[in-house]
PADRENLUM-699322 format. One line per field, with one value per residue (C-alpha): x, y, z negated; residue in one letter; residue number from 0. Coordinates in nm, 2 decimals. Each point is the difference from the previous one (the first is absolute). Example, Ala and Ser with C-alpha at 12.3 -4.5 7.8 and 13.67 -1.06 7.14 Angstrom:
# PADRENLUM-699322
u: 1.23|0.14;
v: -0.45|0.34;
w: -0.78|0.07;
banu: a|s;
koldren: 0|1;
This chain:
# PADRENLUM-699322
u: 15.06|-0.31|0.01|-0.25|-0.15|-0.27|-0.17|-0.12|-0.32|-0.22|-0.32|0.05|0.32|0.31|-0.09|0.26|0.10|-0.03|0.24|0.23|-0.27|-0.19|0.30|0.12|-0.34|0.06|0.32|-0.14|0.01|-0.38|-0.12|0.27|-0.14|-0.28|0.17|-0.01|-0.38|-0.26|-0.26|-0.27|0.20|-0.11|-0.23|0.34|-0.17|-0.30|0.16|0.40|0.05|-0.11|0.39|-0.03|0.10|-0.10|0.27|-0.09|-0.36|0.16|0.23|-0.29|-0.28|0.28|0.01|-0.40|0.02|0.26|-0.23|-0.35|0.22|0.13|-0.37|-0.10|0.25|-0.09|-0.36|0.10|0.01|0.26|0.25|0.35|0.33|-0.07|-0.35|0.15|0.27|-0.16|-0.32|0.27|0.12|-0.32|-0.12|0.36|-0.01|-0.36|0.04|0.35|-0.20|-0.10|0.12|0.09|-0.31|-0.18|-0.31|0.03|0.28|-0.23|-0.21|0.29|0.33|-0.11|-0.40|-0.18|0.24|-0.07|0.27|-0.09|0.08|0.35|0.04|-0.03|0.23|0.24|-0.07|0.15|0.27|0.13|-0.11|0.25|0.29|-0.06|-0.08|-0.34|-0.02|-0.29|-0.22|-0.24|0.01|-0.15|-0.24|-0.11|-0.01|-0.21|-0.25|0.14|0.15|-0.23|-0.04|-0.26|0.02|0.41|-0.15|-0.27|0.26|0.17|-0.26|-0.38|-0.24|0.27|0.31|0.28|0.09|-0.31|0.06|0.33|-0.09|-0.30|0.20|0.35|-0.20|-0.15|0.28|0.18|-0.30|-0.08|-0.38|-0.10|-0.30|0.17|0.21|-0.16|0.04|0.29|0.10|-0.35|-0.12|0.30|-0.02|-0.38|0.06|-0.07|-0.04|-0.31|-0.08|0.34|-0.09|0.04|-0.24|0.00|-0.11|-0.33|0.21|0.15|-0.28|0.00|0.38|-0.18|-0.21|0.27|0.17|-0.24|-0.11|0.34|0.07|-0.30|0.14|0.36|-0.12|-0.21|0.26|0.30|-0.03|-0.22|0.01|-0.02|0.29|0.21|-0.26|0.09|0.36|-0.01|-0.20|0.25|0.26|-0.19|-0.09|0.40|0.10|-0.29|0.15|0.34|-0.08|-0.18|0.28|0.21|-0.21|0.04|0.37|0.07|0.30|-0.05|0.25|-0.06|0.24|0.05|-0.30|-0.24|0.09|-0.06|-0.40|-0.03|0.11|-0.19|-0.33|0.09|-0.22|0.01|0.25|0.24|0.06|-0.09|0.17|0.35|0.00|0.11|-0.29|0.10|0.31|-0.06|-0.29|0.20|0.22|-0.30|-0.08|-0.12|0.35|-0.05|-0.36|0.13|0.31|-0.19|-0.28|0.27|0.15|-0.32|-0.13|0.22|-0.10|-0.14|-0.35|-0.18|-0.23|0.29|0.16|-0.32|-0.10|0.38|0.04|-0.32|0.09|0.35|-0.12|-0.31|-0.20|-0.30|-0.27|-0.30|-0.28|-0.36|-0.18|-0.36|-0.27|-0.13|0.14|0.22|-0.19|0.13|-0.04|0.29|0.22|-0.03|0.04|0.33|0.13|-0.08|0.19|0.30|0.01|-0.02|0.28|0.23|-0.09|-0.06|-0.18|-0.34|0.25|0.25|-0.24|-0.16|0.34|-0.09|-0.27|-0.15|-0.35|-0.02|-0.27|0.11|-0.13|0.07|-0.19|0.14|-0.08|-0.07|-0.16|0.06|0.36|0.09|-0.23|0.13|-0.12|-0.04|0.04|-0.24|0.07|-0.25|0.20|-0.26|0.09|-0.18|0.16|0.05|-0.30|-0.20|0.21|0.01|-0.19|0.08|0.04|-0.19|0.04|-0.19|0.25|0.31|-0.05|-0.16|0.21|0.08|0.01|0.18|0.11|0.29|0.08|0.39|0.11|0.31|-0.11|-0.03;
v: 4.83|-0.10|0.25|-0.27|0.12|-0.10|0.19|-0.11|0.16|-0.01|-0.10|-0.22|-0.14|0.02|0.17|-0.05|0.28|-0.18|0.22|0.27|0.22|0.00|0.02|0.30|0.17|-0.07|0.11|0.36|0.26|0.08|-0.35|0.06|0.30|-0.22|-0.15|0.35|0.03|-0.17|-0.19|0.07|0.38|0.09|-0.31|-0.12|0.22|-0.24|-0.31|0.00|-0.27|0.20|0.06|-0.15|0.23|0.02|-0.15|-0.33|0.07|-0.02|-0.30|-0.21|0.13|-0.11|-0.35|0.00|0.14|-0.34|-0.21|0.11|0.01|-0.34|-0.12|0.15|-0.18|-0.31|0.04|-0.02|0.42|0.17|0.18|0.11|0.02|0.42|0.00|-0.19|0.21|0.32|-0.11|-0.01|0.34|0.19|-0.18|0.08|0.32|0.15|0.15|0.20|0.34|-0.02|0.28|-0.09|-0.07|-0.14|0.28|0.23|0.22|0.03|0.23|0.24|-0.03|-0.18|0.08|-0.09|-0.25|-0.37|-0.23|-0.21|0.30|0.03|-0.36|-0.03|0.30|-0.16|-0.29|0.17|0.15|-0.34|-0.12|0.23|-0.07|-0.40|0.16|-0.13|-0.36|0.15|0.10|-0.36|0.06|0.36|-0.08|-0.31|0.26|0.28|-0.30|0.03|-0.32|-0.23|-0.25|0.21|-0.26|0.05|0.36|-0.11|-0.19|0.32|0.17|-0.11|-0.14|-0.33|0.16|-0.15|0.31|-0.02|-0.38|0.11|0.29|-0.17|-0.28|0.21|0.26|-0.26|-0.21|0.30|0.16|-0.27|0.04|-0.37|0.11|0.14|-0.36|-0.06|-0.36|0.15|-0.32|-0.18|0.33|-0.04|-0.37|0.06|0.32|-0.05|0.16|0.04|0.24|0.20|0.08|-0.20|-0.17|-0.25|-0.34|-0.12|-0.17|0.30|0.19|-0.05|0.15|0.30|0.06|0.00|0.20|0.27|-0.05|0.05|0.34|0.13|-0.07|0.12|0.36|0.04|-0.17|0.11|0.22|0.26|-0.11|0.30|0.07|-0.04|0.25|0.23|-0.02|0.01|0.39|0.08|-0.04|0.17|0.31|-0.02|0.03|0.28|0.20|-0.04|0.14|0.27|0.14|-0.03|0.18|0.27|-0.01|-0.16|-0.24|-0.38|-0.26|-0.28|-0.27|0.15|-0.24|0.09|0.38|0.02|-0.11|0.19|0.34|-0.07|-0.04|-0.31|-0.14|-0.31|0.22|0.04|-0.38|-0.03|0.24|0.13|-0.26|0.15|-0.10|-0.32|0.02|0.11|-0.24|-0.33|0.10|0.08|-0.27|-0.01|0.10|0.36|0.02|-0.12|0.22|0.30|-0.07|-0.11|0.38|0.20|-0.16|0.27|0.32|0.34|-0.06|-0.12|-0.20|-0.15|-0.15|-0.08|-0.26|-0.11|-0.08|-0.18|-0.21|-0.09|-0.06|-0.21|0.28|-0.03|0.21|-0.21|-0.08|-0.03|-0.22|0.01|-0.12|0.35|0.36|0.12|0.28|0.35|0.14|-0.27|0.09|0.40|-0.12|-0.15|0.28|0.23|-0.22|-0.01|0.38|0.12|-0.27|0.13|0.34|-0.05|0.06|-0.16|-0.13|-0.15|-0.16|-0.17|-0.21|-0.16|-0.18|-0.25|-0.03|-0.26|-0.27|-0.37|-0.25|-0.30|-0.33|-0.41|0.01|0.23|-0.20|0.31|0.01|-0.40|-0.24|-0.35|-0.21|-0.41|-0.25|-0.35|-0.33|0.06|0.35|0.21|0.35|0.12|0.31|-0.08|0.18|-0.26|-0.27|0.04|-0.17|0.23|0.35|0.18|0.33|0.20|-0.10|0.01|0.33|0.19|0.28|0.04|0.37|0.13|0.34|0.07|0.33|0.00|0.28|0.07|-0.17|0.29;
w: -8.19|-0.19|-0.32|-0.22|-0.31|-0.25|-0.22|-0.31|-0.03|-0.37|0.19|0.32|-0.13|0.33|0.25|0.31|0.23|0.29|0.28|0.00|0.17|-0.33|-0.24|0.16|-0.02|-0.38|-0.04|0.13|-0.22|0.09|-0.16|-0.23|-0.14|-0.13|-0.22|-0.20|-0.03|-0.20|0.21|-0.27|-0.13|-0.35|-0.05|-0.27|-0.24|-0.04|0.14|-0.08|0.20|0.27|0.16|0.31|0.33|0.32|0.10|-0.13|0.15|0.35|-0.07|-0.11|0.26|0.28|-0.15|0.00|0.39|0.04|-0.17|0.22|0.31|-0.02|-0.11|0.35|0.20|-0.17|0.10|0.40|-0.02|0.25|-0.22|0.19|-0.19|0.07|-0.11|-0.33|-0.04|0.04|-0.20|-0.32|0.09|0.00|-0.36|-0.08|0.09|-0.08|-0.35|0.11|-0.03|-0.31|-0.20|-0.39|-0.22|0.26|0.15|-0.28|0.14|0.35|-0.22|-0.07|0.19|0.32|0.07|0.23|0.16|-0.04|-0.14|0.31|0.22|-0.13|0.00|0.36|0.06|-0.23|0.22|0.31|-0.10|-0.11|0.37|0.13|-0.21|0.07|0.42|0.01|-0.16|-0.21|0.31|-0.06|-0.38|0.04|0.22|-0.17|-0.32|0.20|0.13|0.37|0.02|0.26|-0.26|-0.28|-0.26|-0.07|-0.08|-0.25|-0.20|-0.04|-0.07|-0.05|-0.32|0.03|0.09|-0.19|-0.16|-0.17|-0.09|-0.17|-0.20|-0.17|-0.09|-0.04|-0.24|-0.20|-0.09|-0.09|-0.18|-0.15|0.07|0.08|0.21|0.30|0.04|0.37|0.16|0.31|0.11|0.06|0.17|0.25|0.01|0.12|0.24|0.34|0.32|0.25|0.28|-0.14|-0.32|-0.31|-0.18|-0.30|0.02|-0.17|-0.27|-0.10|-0.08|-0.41|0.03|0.21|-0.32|-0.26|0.22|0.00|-0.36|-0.05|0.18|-0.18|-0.31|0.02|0.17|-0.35|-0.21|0.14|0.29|-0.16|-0.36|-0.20|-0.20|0.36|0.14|-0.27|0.05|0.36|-0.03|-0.27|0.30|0.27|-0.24|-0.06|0.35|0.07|-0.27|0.08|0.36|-0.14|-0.23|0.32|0.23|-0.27|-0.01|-0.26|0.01|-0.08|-0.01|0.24|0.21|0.36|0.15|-0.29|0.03|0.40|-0.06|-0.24|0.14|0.34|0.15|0.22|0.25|0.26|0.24|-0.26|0.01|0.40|0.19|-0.22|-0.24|-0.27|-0.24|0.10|-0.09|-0.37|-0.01|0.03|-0.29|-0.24|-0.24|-0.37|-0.18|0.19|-0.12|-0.37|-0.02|0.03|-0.19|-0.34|0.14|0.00|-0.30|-0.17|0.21|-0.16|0.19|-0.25|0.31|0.14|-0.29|-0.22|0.31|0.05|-0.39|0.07|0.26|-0.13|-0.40|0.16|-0.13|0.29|0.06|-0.18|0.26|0.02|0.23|0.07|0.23|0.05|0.07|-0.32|-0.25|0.15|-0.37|-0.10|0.28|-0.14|-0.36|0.11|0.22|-0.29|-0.23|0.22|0.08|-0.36|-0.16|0.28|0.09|0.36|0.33|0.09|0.30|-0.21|-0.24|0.33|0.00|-0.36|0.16|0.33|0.13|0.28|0.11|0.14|0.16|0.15|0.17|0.03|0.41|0.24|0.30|0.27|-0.08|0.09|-0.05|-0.16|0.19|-0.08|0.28|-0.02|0.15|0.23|0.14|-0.14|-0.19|-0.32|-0.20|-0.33|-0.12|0.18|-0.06|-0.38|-0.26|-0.25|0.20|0.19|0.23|-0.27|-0.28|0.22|0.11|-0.28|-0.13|-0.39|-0.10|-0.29|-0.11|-0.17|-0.21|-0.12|-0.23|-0.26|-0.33|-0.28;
banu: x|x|x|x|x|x|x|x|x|x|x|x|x|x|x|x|x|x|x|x|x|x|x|x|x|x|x|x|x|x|x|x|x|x|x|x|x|x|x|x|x|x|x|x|x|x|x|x|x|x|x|x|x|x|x|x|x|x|x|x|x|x|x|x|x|x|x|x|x|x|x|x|x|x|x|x|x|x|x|x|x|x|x|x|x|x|x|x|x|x|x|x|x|x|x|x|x|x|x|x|x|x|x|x|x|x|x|x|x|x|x|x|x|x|x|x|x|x|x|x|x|x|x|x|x|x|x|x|x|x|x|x|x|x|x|x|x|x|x|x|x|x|x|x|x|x|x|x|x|x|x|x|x|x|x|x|x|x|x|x|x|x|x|x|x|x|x|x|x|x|x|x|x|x|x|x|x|x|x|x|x|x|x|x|x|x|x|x|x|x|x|x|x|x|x|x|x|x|x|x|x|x|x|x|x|x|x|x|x|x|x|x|x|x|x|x|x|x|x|x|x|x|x|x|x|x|x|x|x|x|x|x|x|x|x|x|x|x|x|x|x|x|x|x|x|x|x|x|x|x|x|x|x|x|x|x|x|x|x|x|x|x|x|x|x|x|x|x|x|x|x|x|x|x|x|x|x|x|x|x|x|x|x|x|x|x|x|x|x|x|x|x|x|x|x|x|x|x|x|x|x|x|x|x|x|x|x|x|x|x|x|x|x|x|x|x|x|x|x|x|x|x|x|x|x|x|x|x|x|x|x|x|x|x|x|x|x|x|x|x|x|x|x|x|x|x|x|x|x|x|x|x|x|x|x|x|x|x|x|x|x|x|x|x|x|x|x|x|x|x|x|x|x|x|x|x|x|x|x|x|x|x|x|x|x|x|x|x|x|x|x|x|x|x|x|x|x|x|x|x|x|x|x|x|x|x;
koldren: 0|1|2|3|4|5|6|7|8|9|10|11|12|13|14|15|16|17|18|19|20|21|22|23|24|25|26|27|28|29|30|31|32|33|34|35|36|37|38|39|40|41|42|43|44|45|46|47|48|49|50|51|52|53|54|55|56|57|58|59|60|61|62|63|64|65|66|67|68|69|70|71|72|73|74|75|76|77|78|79|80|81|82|83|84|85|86|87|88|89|90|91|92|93|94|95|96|97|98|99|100|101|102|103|104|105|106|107|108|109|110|111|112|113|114|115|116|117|118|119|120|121|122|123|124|125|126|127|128|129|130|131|132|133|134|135|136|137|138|139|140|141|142|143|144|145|146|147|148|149|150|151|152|153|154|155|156|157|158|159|160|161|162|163|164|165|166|167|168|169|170|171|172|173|174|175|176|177|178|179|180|181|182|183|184|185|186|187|188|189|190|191|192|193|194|195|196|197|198|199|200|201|202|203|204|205|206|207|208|209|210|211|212|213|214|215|216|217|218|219|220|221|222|223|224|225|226|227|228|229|230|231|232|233|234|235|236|237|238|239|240|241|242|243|244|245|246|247|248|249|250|251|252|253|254|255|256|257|258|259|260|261|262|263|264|265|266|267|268|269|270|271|272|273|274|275|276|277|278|279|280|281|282|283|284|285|286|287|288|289|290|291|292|293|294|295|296|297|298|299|300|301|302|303|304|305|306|307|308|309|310|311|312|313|314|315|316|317|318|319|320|321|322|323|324|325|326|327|328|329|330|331|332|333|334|335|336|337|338|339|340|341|342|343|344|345|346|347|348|349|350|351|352|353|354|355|356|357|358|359|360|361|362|363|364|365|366|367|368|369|370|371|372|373|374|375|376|377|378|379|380|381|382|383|384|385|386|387|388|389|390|391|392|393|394|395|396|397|398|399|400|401|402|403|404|405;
């Protein structure tokens, strides 16, 4: 029996589920779990509209995947029922290790083990319960699928889950800039020697689309009051493991508490499973439950970060185009340890020092490539009017310096 659904989705409108195989994989509780973490985690405290999960994310990357798939066919490209079918899965599936708040956690409670890691861990365990009708979908997902350009919409500079996101994020956030032209992208993707490649009348939508990404990392991605916040919540989860390691009893829910009280590393979710098993039942409620818990506990650390975070309270943040003043950083420290009679340690938790960067297009990682009339191949920083390889790939610098206001 054909279980039909639509979803009504804010940005692409209905989007149909189109076979059981795909409504079951959204029925698991894995996707499901998704639906209880932020795609864009604490960026609500600049943006409020900013509510949208990771579930969603999934939901409207799969209708992109249907949309570029079926643009394919059109264009005389061999794509099987499978290849279709398991194509949906992997976009489906790809953010399914993401822990709540998006990377932050994989600073404290999971380090050192990519989200995509546990994603394709989570991948296999579903493969066994549905006895292997996942094995195209993973290897489509791990790029060892015969067919490499199934791979790069899942993941590459014009995977679909990069054409959702930007437009996703900025409806939600409201920030104009990042509203990226998705459907003439896909109506002008193509295919050549196995790799995608956009043709020559796409290539203004190319430039917007990179414009675009540039913009929303420094407006939204990195913007500095979410920076702030998001090193508020890492010095949070540092402390809180520290106070443990020293004995001292914290409330937490059960999938919280087990990261917390162990060192856990990628065998812990390969070979007993048992990380895995707390894992898929932490979201952001656990991370919010203890933090409205601790924000009344006698460490004055603890709770003066927790009261923070909950009363929007954020560390206030300096960004600059050259290395922060050590003298400040003392002057602050000194502050800090005098007002609450502590350790040079603990006042260490009352502030951030980090550097960032970022780029628009990193030509070694996966070219786009534009396709002429004539068959000929020019990368976009060739092909462009208006960009070149030097702005493309130029780095922006910034460094940021977050401490507890006074």
């Amino acid at each position: 029996m054909q279980k039909r659904k639509i979803i009504n989705d804010p940005v692409f409108g209905f989007i149909n589920l189109p076979t059981n195989f795909i409504y079951d994989i959204i029925q698991h509780p894995y996707l499901q779990r998704l639906n209880r973490i932020r795609q864009l985690g604490l960026a609500s405290f600049v943006y409020p509209g900013a509510q949208h999960t990771r579930f969603h994310h999934s939901i409207g990357a799969m209708h992109l995947m249907g949309e570029a798939l079926n643009i394919l066919r059109l264009k005389g490209h061999t794509i099987t029922d499978n290849e279709y079918n398991s194509s949906l899965a992997a976009i489906l599936l790809h953010d399914i290790g993401h822990g709540p708040f998006s990377h932050l956690l994989e600073y404290t409670l999971v380090k050192n083990i990519p989200h995509e890691i546990l994603s394709l861990l989570l991948m296999k365990q579903i493969n066994k319960e549905f006895e292997g009708i996942l094995d195209t979908a993973i290897d489509i997902f791990t790029d060892n699928y015969p067919k490499h350009f199934l791979h790069q919409l899942v993941s590459g500079q014009l995977d679909v889950d990069r054409l959702d996101y930007l437009r996703r994020d900025s409806f939600f956030t409201g920030v104009i800039e990042g509203n990226i032209g998705s459907a003439r992208i896909i109506k002008m993707l193509n295919v050549k020697d196995d790799k995608l490649v956009i043709e020559s009348k796409g290539i203004n939508s190319i430039e917007n689309f990179l414009m675009s990404r540039r913009l929303m990392y420094w407006q939204v991605y990195l913007h500095k009051t979410l920076v702030a916040s998001e090193k508020m919540l890492i010095n949070i989860f540092s402390r809180a493991r520290e106070l443990i390691q020293n004995n001292e009893k914290l409330f937490a829910p059960p999938s919280l508490s087990f990261f917390l009280e162990n060192e856990v590393n990628i065998n812990d979710f390969e070979n007993n499973g048992i990380a895995l098993k707390y894992f898929v039942n932490l979201d952001d409620n656990d991370i919010w439950t203890a933090i409205k818990v601790w924000k009344d506990h006698v460490d004055p650390v603890l709770s003066e970060l927790c009261n923070g975070m909950v009363n929007r309270k954020l560390f206030k943040i300096i960004v600059s185009d050259s290395p922060i003043d050590k003298a400040l950083v003392k002057s602050k420290l000194d502050i800090y340890k005098n007002k609450f009679k502590i350790s040079d340690n603990e006042a260490n938790y009352f502030i951030s020092l980090d550097v960032m960067e970022t780029n628009m297009y990193n030509e070694e990682d996966d070219s786009i490539d534009i396709i002429y009339n004539n068959n000929k191949i020019k990368d976009i920083s060739e092909a462009s009017d208006m960009l070149n390889i030097e702005l493309l790939s130029k780095k922006v610098k910034k460094y940021y310096f977050a401490f507890l206001r006074d």
